[in-house]
C-alpha positions in Angstrom: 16.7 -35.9 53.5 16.0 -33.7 56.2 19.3 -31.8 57.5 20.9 -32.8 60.8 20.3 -30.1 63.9 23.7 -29.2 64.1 24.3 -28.8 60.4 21.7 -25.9 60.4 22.7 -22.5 60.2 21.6 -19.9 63.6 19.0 -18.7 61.1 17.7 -21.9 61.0 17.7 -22.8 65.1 16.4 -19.2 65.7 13.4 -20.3 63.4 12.6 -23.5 65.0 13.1 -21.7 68.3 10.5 -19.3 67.7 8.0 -21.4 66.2 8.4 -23.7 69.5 7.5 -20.6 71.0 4.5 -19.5 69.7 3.1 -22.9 69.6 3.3 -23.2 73.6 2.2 -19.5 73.7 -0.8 -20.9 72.0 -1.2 -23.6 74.1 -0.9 -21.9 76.7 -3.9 -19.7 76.1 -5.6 -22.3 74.5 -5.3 -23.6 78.1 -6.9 -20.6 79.3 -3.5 -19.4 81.1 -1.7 -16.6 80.5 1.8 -15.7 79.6 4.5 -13.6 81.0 6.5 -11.1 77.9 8.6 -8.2 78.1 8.8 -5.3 75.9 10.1 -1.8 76.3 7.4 -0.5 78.8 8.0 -3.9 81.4 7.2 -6.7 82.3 3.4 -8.0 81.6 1.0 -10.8 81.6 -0.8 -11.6 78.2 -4.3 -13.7 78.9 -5.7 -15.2 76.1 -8.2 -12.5 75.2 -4.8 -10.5 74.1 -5.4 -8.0 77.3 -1.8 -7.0 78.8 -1.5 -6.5 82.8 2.0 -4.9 83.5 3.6 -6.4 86.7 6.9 -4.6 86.1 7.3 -1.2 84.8 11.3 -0.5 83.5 10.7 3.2 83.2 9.2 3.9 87.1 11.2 0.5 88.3 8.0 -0.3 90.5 6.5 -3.6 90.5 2.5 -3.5 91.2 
């Protein structure tokens, strides 16, 4: 028997979360649409041919 949602553990929500995520990631670009991310440089846009166009840069505080 499958366990309930709320008996799961936050291990176990964070991995249904992120797996939720990449699926509509990949759907997304699938789709032909990109999708928005953040990592330490800023704020980008990631198409589906894995190119990344910044529109936020944290360390200059510009957006383009």
């Amino acid at each position: 028997m499958a366990k309930k949602f709320w008996g799961m553990t936050a291990e176990e929500h964070q991995a249904i979360a992120q797996e939720a995520v990449r699926k509509a990631i990949a759907e997304h670009h699938a789709a032909g649409r990109y999708t928005t991310h953040g990592d330490n440089k800023g704020i980008y846009r990631l198409f589906p041919d894995g190119h990344k166009e910044y529109i936020e840069l944290y360390d200059q505080g510009e957006k383009k």
